[in-house]
C-alpha positions in Angstrom: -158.1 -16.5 172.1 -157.0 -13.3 170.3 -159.1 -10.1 171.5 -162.3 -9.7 169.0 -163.5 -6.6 171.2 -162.3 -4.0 168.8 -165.0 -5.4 166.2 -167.7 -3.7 168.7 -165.9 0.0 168.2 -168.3 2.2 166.5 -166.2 2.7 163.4 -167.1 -0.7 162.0 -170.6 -2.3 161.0 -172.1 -5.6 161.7 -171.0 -6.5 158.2 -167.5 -5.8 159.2 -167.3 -8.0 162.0 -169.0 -10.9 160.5 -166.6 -10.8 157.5 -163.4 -10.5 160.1 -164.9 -13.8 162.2 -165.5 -15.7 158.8 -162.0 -15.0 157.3 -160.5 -15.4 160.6 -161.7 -19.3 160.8 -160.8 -19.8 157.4 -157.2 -18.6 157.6 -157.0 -21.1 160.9 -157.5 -23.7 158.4 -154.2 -23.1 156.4 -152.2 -24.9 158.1 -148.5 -24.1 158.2 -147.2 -22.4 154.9 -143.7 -22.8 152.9 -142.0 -19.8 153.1 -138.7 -21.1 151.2 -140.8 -21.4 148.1 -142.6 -18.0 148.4 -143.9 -17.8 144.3 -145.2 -21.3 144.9 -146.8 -20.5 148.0 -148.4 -16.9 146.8 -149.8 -18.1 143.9 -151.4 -21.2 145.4 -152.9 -18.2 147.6 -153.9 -16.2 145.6 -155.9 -18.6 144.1 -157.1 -20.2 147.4 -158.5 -16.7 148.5 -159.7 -16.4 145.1 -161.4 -19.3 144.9 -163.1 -18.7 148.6 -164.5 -15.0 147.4 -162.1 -13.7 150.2 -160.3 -11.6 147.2 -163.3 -9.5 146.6 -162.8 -6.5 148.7 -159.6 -6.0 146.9 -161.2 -4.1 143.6 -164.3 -2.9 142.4 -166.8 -5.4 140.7 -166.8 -4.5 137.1 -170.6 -5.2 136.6 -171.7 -3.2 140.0 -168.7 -0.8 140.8 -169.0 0.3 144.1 -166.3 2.2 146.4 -163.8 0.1 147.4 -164.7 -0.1 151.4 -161.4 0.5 153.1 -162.7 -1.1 156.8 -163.4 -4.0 154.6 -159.4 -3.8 153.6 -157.9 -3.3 156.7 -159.9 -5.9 158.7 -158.6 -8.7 155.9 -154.9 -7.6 155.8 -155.2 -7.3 159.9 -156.5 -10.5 160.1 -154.5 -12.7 157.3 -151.2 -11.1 159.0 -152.4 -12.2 162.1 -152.3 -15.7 160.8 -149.5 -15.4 158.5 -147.2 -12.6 156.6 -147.8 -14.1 153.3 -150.9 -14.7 153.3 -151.1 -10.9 154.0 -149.1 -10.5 151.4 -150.4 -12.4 149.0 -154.3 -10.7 149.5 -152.7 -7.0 149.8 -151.1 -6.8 146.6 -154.3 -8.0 144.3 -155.9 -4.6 145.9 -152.6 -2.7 145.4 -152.1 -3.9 142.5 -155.5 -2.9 140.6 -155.9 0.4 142.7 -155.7 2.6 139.6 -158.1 0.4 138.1 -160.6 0.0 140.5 -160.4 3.7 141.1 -159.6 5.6 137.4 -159.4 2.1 135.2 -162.0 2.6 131.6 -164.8 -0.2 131.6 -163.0 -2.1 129.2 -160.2 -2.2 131.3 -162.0 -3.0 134.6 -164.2 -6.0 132.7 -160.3 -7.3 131.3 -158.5 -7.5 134.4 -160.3 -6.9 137.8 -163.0 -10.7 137.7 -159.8 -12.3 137.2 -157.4 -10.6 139.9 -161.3 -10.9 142.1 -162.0 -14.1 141.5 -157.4 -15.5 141.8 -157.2 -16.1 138.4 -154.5 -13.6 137.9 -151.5 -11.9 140.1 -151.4 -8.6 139.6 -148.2 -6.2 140.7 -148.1 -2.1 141.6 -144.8 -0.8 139.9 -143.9 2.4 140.6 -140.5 2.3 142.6 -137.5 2.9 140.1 -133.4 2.6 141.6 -133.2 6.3 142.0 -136.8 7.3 142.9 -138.6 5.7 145.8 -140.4 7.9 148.2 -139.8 10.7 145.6 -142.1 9.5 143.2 -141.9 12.7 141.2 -138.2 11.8 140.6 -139.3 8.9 138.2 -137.5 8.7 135.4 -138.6 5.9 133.1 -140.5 6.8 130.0 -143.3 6.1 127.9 -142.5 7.3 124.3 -146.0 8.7 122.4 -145.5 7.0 119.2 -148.9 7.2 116.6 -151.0 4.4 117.9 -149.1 3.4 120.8 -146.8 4.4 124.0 -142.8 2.5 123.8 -141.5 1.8 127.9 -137.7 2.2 128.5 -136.5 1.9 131.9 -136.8 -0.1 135.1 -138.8 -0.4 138.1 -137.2 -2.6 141.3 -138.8 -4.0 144.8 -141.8 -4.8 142.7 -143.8 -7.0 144.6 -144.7 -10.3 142.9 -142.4 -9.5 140.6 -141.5 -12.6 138.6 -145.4 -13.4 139.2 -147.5 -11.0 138.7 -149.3 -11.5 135.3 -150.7 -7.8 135.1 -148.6 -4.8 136.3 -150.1 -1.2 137.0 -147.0 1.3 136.1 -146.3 4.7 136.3 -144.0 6.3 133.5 -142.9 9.9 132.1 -144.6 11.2 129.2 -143.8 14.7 129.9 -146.5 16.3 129.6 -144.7 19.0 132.8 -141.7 18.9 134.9 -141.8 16.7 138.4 -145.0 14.7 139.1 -147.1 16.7 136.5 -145.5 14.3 133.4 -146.4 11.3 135.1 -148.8 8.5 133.1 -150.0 5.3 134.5 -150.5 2.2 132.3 -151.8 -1.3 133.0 -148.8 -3.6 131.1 -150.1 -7.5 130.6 -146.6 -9.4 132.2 -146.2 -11.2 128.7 -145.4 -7.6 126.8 -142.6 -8.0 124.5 -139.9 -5.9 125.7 -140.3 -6.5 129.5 -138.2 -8.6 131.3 -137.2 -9.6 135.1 -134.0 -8.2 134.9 -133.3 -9.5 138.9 -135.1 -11.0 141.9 -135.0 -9.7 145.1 -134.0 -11.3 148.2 -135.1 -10.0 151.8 -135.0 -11.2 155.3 -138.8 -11.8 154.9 -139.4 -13.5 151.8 -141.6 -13.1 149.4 -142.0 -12.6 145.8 -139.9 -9.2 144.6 -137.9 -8.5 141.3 -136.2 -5.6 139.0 -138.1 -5.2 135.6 -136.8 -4.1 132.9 -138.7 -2.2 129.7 -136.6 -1.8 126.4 -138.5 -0.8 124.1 -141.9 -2.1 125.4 -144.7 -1.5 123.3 -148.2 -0.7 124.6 -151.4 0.2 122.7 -153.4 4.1 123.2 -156.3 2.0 125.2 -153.4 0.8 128.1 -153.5 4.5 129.5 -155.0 4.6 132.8 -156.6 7.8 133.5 -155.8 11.0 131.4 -152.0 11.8 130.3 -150.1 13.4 132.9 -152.6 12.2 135.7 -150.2 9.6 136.7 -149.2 11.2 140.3 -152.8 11.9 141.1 -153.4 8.3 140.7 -150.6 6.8 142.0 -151.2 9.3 145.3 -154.9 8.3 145.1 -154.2 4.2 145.3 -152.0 4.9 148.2 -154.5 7.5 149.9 -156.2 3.8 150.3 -153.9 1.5 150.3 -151.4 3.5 153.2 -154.1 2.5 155.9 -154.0 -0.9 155.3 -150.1 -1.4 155.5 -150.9 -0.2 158.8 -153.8 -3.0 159.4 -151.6 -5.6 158.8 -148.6 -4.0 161.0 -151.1 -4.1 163.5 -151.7 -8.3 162.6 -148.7 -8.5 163.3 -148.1 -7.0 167.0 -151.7 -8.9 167.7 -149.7 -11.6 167.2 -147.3 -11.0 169.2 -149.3 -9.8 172.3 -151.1 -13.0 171.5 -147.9 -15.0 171.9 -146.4 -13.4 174.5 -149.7 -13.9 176.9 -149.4 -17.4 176.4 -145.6 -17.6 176.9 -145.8 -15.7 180.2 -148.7 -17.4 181.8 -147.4 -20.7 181.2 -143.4 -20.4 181.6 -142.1 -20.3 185.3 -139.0 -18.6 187.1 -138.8 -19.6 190.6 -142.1 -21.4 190.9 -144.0 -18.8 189.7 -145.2 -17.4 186.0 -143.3 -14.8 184.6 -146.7 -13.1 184.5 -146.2 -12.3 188.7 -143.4 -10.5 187.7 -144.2 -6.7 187.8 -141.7 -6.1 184.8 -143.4 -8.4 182.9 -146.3 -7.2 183.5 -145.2 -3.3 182.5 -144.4 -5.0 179.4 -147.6 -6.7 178.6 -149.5 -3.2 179.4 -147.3 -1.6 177.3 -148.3 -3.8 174.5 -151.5 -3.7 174.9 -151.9 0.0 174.8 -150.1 0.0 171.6 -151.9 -2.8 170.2 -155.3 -0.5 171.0 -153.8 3.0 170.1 -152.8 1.6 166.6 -156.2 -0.3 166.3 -158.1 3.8 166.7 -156.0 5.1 164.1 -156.0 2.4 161.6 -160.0 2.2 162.1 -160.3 5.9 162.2 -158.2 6.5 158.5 -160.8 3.5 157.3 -163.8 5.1 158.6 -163.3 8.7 157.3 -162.2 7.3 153.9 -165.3 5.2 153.6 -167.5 8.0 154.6 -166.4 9.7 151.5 -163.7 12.0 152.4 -161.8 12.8 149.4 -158.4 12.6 150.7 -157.4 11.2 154.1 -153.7 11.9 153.5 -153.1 12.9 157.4 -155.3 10.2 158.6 -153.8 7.2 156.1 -150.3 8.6 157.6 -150.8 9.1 161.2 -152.0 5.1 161.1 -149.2 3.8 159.0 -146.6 5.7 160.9 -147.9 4.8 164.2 -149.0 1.4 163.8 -145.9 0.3 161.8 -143.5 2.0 164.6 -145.2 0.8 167.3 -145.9 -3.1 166.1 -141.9 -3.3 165.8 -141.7 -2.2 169.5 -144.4 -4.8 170.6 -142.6 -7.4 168.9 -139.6 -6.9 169.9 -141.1 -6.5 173.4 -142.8 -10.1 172.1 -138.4 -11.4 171.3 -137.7 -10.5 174.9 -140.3 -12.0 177.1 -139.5 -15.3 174.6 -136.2 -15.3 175.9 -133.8 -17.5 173.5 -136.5 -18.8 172.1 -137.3 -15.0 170.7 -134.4 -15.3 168.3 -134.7 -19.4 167.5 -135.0 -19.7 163.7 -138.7 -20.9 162.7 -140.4 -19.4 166.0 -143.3 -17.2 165.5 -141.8 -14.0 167.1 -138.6 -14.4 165.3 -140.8 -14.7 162.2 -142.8 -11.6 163.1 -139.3 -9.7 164.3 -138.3 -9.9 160.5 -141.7 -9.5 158.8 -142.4 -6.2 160.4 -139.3 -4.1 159.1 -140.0 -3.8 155.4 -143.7 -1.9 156.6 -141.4 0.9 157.9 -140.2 1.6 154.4 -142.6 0.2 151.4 -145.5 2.7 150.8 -144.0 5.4 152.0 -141.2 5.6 155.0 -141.9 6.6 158.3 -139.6 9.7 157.8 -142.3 10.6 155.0 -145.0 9.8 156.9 -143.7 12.7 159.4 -143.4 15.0 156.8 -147.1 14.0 155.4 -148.5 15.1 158.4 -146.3 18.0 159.5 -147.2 19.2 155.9 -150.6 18.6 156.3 -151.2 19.9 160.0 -149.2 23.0 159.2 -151.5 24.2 156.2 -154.6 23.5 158.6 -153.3 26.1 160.8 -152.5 28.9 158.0 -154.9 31.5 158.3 -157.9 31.9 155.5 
């Protein structure tokens, strides 16, 4: 029985914990999924979670817009990573996906796109990584020409998630209206725009659904600007000031997981007539896990918490939980591998699963390396005097 204690910590309501039970038993109910066939299986989950009202959290409700509730966030992509990466996967990018639009999207563009992303009746994509610019969003260099009554795209974007899918995609492009990050627009692009293109998919040692797109001379009407011209940074640093936490919820799924795994392995498998779980470096092991497992749980709760109780910017917070929790869940897994013994590495088993799921965390939304030098940054202009 996985832990459910956490759900009693003071940073989450009774409206938390009964929406973490519910999914929980509903994601038990999924049975095994194909992960060969991963644009099959994401959009039959998207629409499943669609269908179920589990994709709600993920953007605002155009009729009653409301702050997105990050707890709400983290406890889903905890929980469906638990149970499965993709299903993780398949949840986190409807909410990463719609960010801008949920958070600086016009009416019209919320009441377009956000009941059918909410409801599974569209896949939508964030694309703001280009070949030479990944962490160093400022370094973007595709472009979105002002011309009369509408914007032309050149350039390309690559590790899109649900690229190849997606059938809306938030995207960031240079209109110059300044050097660096202050020329930056963002745009929502409907996937059938003339002039966009999958130019390659993406193959990783977790699978899922990831491409290369292309713009040559992509045309976009004045009314797909999200936000003001030049406010493209702000937003795209604003959907991640959200969004950062939860990569960090679902690292911790993950090394839940694998605690959960490895208590069963070691109270059931014997070496000389006894469970591994009478050895004492098994047991070091297991502690170690679990204080991981708990330390990563305060942070990722405590980034949620402060966000939802109106902080403007929890840039420290988000980073201190992605870093940590992403860092740490590859060390319990891997601690997950060992106690498994060859079984660890066996194609198919869980922990091996887990063992390859966790990496990409480490590097999408932000590095670990970046994540040090978020909060280095951060802590160090706390200190400065006046």
């Amino acid at each position: 029985m996985a832990d459910r204690s956490y759900l009693d910590w003071p940073f989450l309501e009774p409206r938390h914990r009964a929406h973490a039970e519910a999914l929980d038993d509903w994601a038990a109910g999924l049975g095994p999924l194909d992960h060969h066939d991963t644009d099959a299986t994401c959009r039959s989950l998207v629409a499943r979670l669609g269908a179920d009202g589990w994709l709600e959290p993920t953007a605002v409700d155009p009729e009653d817009p409301q702050p997105l509730d990050v707890r709400t966030l983290c406890l889903s992509r905890e929980t469906l990573a638990r149970h499965d990466g993709l299903a993780d996967f398949a949840f986190a990018m409807q909410g990463l996906g719609t960010g801008a639009l949920s958070l600086f999207g016009t009416p019209a563009q919320q009441a377009e796109w956000l009941s059918l992303t909410r409801s599974g009746r569209a896949i939508s994509a964030f694309a703001l990584t280009e070949p030479q610019s990944g962490s160093d969003v400022a370094n973007s260099a595709m472009t979105a020409r002002d011309d009369g009554d509408t914007f032309v795209l050149n350039g390309e974007k690559t590790w899109i998630s649900n690229g190849g899918i997606a059938d809306v995609y938030t995207l960031f492009a240079r209109t110059g209206e300044g050097p660096g990050a202050k020329g930056l627009s963002a745009f929502v692009v409907p996937a059938d725009t003339p002039g966009l293109s999958i130019a390659e998919r993406l193959d990783t040692i977790a699978p899922h659904p990831l491409a290369t797109l292309r713009f040559d001379g992509a045309r976009l009407p004045k009314s797909a600007l999200i936000g003001d011209p030049g406010q493209g940074f702000k937003i795209a640093m604003s959907v991640l000031d959200v969004f950062r936490t939860t990569v960090a919820a679902a690292a911790l799924g993950f090394a839940r997981r694998a605690l959960d795994e490895s208590l069963a392995r070691v109270q059931t498998r014997e070496v000389q007539g006894e469970p591994l779980s009478e050895l004492q470096m098994v047991q070091a092991h297991i502690a170690e896990m679990a204080l991981r497992v708990d330390a990563a749980a305060l942070l990722v709760y405590r980034a949620a918490w402060a966000k939802d109780q109106g902080a403007p910017r929890v840039s420290r917070e988000a980073a201190m939980a992605k870093l940590y929790a992403t860092d740490e869940a590859q060390k319990v897994i891997d601690a997950a591998v060992q106690l498994h013994g060859g079984d660890g590495v066996r194609s198919g088993e869980t922990v091996e699963r887990l063992y390859r799921e966790i990496r990409a965390l480490r590097i999408y939304e932000g590095a670990s390396d970046v994540q040090k030098v978020i909060i280095a940054r951060q802590t160090l202009s706390a200190a400065r005097p006046g």
